[in-house]
C-alpha positions in Angstrom: 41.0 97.8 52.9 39.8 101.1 51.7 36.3 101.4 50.1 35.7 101.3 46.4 34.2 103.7 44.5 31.6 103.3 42.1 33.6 103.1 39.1 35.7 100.8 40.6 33.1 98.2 41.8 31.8 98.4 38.2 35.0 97.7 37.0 35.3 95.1 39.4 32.1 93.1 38.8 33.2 92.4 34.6 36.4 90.8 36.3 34.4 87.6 37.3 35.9 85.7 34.2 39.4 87.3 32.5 38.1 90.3 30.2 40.0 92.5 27.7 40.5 96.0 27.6 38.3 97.2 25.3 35.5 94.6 26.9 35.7 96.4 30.6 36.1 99.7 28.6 32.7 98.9 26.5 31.0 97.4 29.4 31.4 99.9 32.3 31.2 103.3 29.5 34.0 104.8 31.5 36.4 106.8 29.9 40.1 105.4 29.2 41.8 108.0 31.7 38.9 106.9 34.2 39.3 103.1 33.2 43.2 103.5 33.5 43.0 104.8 37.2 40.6 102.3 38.9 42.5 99.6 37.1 45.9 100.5 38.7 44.4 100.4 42.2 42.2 97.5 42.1 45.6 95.7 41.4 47.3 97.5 43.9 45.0 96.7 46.1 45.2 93.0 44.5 41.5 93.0 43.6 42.1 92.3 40.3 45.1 90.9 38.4 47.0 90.9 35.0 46.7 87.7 32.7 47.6 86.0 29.4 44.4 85.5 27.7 46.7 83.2 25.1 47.8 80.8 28.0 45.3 80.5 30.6 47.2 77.8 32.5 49.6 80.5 34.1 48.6 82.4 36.4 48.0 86.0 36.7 51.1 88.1 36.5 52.1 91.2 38.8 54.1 92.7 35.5 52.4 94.9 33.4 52.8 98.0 31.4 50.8 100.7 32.9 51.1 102.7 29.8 50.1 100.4 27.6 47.2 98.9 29.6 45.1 98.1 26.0 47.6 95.2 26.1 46.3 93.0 28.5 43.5 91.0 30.3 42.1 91.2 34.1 40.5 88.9 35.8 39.2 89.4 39.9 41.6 87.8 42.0 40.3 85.7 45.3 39.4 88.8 47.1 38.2 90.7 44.5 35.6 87.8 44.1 34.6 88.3 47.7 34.4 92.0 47.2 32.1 91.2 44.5 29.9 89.4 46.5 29.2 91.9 48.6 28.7 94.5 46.1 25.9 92.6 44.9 
């Protein structure tokens, strides 16, 4: 596993419970292009994943539009909670 950046860990510690969009965008004060990027790769890296904030009894989805990344919710996966934990 490669190291995160700082922009990335940030974005990483919102994801402790499924967030919005615009809630990680508000809360780290990155800018969408910025957001956009370390959002890709921390579920790439399957830090983070893509859910249904509507029905939170299934589970996080690999599909996603990564054009229209507004769309959805993230939440950390498993490992991303154990990145978080040693971030902090």
């Amino acid at each position: 596993m490669r190291k995160l950046i700082p922009s990335e860990k940030q974005v990483l510690k919102c994801l402790i419970f499924p967030e919005a969009y615009e809630v990680i965008l508000e809360e780290t004060g990155s800018n969408i292009g910025a957001l956009r990027d370390d959002l890709i790769n921390l579920i790439n890296y399957r830090l983070i994943e893509v859910v249904d904030l509507d029905n939170e009894s299934k589970p996080g989805t690999s599909f996603y539009d990564a054009d229209n990344l507004q769309d959805f919710s993230y939440r950390a996966t498993k490992t991303g909670l154990k990145h978080i934990r040693e971030i902090v």
